[in-house]
C-alpha positions, 0 to 999 in steps of 0.5 A: 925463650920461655921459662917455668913461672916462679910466682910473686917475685918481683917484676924483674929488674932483669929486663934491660936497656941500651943508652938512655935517652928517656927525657922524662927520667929524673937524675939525681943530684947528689948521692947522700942517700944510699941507692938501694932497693930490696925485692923478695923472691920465693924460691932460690936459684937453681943455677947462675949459668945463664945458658941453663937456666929453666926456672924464674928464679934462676932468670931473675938471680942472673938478669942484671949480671949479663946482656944480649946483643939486643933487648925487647923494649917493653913499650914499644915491642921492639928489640933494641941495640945493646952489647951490639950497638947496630946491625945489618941484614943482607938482601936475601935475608941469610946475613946479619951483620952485627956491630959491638960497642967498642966500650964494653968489659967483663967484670974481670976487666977483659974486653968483650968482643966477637969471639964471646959472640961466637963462643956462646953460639958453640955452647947453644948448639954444643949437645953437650950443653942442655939449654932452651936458646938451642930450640929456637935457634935451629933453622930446619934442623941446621945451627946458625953459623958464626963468621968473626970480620975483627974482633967487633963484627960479627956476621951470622949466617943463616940457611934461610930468612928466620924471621925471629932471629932478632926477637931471639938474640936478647939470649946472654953473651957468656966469657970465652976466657972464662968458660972456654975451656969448660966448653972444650972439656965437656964439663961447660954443664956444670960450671957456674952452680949455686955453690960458685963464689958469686966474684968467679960469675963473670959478665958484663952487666950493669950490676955483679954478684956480691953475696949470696947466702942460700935460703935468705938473700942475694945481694948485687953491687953496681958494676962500677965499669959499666958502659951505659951512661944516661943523658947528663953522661952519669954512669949507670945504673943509679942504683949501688945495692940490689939485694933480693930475699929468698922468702918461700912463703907468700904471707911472710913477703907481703908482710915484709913489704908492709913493714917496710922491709922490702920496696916493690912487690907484685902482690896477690889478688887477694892483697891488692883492694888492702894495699890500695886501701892503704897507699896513703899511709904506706907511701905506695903506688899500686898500679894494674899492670895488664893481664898476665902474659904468659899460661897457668894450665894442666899438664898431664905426663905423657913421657914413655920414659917415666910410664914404659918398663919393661915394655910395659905401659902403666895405664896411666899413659893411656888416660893421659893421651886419651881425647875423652879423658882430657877434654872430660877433664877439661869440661871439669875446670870451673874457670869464672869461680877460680877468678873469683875464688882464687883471683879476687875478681883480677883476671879473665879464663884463658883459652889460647896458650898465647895470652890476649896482650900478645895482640898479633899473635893471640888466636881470638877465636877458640872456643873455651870449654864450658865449665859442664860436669854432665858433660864430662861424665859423657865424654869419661862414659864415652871413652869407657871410664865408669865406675865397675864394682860400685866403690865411687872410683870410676875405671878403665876399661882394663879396669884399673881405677882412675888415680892420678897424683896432682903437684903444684908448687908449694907456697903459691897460694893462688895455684894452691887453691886452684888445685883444690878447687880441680880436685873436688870437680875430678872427684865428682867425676869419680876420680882419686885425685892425690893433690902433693904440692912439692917445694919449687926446685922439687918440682922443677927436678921432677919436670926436666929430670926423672920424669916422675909426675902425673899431672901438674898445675905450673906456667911459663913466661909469655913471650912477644916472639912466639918461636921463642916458645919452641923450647915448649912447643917443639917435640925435640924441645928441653921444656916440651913438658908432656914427653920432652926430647923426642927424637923424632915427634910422638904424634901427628899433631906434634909433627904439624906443630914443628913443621908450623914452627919452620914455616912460621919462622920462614915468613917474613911478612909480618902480616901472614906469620900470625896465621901458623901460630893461630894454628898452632894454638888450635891444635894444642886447644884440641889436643890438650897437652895443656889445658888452660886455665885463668889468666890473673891480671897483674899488679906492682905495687912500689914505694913512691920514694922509687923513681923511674920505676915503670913496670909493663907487662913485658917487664921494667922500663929502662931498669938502669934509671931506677933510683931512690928520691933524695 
């Protein structure tokens, strides 16, 4: 699944790994120093119950505390066994069979078997529970059923082939003992807040939640009853301490790690020529990592909820569903200066919703629009945006003068100048563009709450499974950001969208399934209910005392074998 972009934290630790068997890993040989390593993230979490988490911090807060039945390696692209150590799929493609380690359990102690497995599919599809593993779960509108063979075989039963039902199940494994009753009662949403005592977040993963203290950090000890071990039969994870600072300002955490306080960081364009210019003196790896997977666009709200009263439309729902509007907008985004301006050179104008390091499923094609204000004011002209009484403002054709507020949020510096830079070419164009940056869990209350927002820079996590994004692209979908939970699609191009959404999961061949979210992307680059941006390639930057630390763009390698060298 997809989640809203918390820029600059840590290339996560929450990518995880089945047994190692990663020959090259060194080992360590005594624990006389203490095993811990210290990150920095932006923004505190906004929840620790894994089921609702929207947000990256969030993600990142419950990462190492829990597990899927299987995990995306992010070498080879594959899914790997994990709280499932094997499965089977039937002839016809509609029964997967699945396998559970015998040697797992909770923190509390309690064996995890298949009833945890079924337990978490009734909560995903419980409607009670608001949660995005839902949207890319449902088959033609129909649940995955669950059948319990004992208590470690599990058999899940589709209503047809789903081709990404594997590249789907790396969703946590939630405690049936523990959140159950919550589940049976109705109250399963609000269980596992931020104000829980980090001992009560019960899971199964390599590390448990020690402390956390809002605003100033969050601190993991290893699970010391884990079940992986590595090659030598040493318990993992090497690491004893995760801690991870709450720093909400850019500057302060690239100073942390250059002082040493911290010991990996994903650094800003602007950090990366210093911070290789000083890798000596500071001990570091500076390593270019790829190009972003995931999407930095412009959303503009096109939600009834928020813009009809009373039966009434304000105008701006007009504007923001209007083809001449958006793509005058969109002619208006002067790609090349924000990689230079805003990126220091490090990336490339993104085009498709699909980042180009998903090769299979990138649709090459697209043309971008060029970065053309003439044009723009062709199209504003066209679709009756002019400026009526002389005041610099351009007008509708009711005349209501185009103003529009532009959010962001606050502390990313790199989108903050990008939204400085969109609000000078809209202004030219003769718009009143009020740019409010909002602190994250603001902005994030104002996306998937009370709807109150005009137009947003923000970006979501990519993805190697395309329907893991049906949380985004699917009309019915809790993160469909522009008019989200429809009960039944708004518009003709969002009804193709969900039916290539079915067709694409419905197809096995590996080889044809590119083809639906190839037009997939077509329309949302015609339709522009997000009109991309740049794509920033990405850097990690690491003491060189870390071993085993190998980031990708799809996340960390075989986090577990992380360790400090002696």
């Amino acid at each position: 699944m997809r989640h809203l972009i918390l820029a600059a934290v840590l290339a996560s630790l929450v990518v995880a790994c089945r047994q190692s068997s990663e020959p090259s890993a060194r080992t360590p040989a005594s624990s006389s120093l203490a095993q811990r390593l210290v990150s920095a993230t932006i923004s505190d979490p906004k929840t620790f119950n894994p089921l609702l988490v929207v947000d990256g911090a969030s993600a990142a807060a419950v990462g190492d505390l829990f597990e899927g039945l299987a995990r995306l390696n992010p070498v080879t692209i594959e899914m790997e066994p994990r709280l499932a150590e094997k499965w089977e799929i039937s002839a016809d493609g509609t029964v997967y069979t699945f396998h559970l380690r015998h040697d797992v359990r909770w923190h509390d102690g309690v064996a995890l078997t298949a009833a945890d497995v079924a337990f978490t599919f009734d909560a995903i599809f419980d409607d009670r529970v608001p949660n995005s593993s839902k949207h890319t779960l449902l088959i033609d509108g129909q649940r995955v059923k669950t059948e319990i063979a004992d208590d470690f075989t599990i058999r899940l039963i589709l209503p047809r082939p789903f081709a990404p039902l594997i590249n789907a199940l790396g969703f946590d494994i939630l405690p049936k003992h523990i959140l159950g009753p919550a589940l049976q009662n109705g109250t399963f949403a609000q269980s596992w807040g931020i104000d829980t005592p980090p001992e009560q977040i019960i899971g199964t993963g390599p590390y448990r939640m020690a402390r956390y203290v809002p605003a100033q950090f969050i601190e993991f000890r290893r699970n010391p009853d884990y079940w992986m071990k590595d090659d030598a039969g040493k318990p993992l994870p090497y690491l004893d301490i995760q801690t991870v600072l709450v720093v909400p300002n850019q500057d302060t955490m690239y100073l942390k790690f250059l002082s040493g306080q911290t010991d990996a960081h994903s650094p800003r364009p602007e950090e990366v020529g210093d911070l290789r210019a000083k890798a000596d003196e500071l001990k570091i790896v500076v390593q270019d990592v790829g190009l972003d997977t995931g999407s930095q666009f412009v959303a503009f709200n096109r939600n009834p909820q928020h813009f009809v009263q009373n039966g009434k439309a304000d105008p701006r729902l007009t504007w923001f569903t209007d083809p001449n509007f958006l793509k005058a907008l969109a002619h208006a985004i002067d790609k090349q200066s924000m990689i230079v301006n805003c990126l220091n050179g490090y990336g490339k104008p993104a085009v498709a919703e699909i980042s180009p390091e998903n090769k299979l499923y990138h649709n090459p094609n697209l043309q971008d629009y060029a970065y053309d204000l003439d044009e723009a004011r062709r199209l504003l002209k066209e679709g009756g945006y002019i400026d009526r009484n002389g005041d610099g403002v351009i007008e509708d054709g009711a005349g209501n003068p185009i103003e529009f507020t532009l959010n962001t949020n606050a502390g990313n510096q790199v989108r903050e100048r990008m939204c400085s830079m969109l609000k000078e070419d809209w202004t030219k164009l003769g718009m009143k563009v009020n740019y409010r940056p909002l602190e994250f869990t603001t902005l994030v209350e104002k996306l998937d709450h009370t709807f109150d927002w005009d137009a947003v820079l923000i970006g979501f996590t990519g993805t190697t499974e395309p329907n893991n994004g049906a949380n985004m692209l699917r009309s019915s979908g809790n993160l469909h950001l522009w008019n989200p939970n429809q009960p039944a699609p708004a518009t003709p191009w969002e009804a193709e969208i969900d039916k290539l959404l079915d067709q694409g999961s419905g197809e096995i061949d590996v080889q044809k399934r590119p083809s639906y979210y190839w037009r997939i992307q077509e329309i949302l680059h015609q339709q522009l209910p997000l009109i991309e941006t740049v794509r920033a390639t990405q850097f990690s930057a690491y003491k060189r005392s870390i071993q085993n630390f190998r980031p990708t763009v799809w996340g960390l390698y075989r986090p577990e074998l992380i360790r400090i060298a002696e």
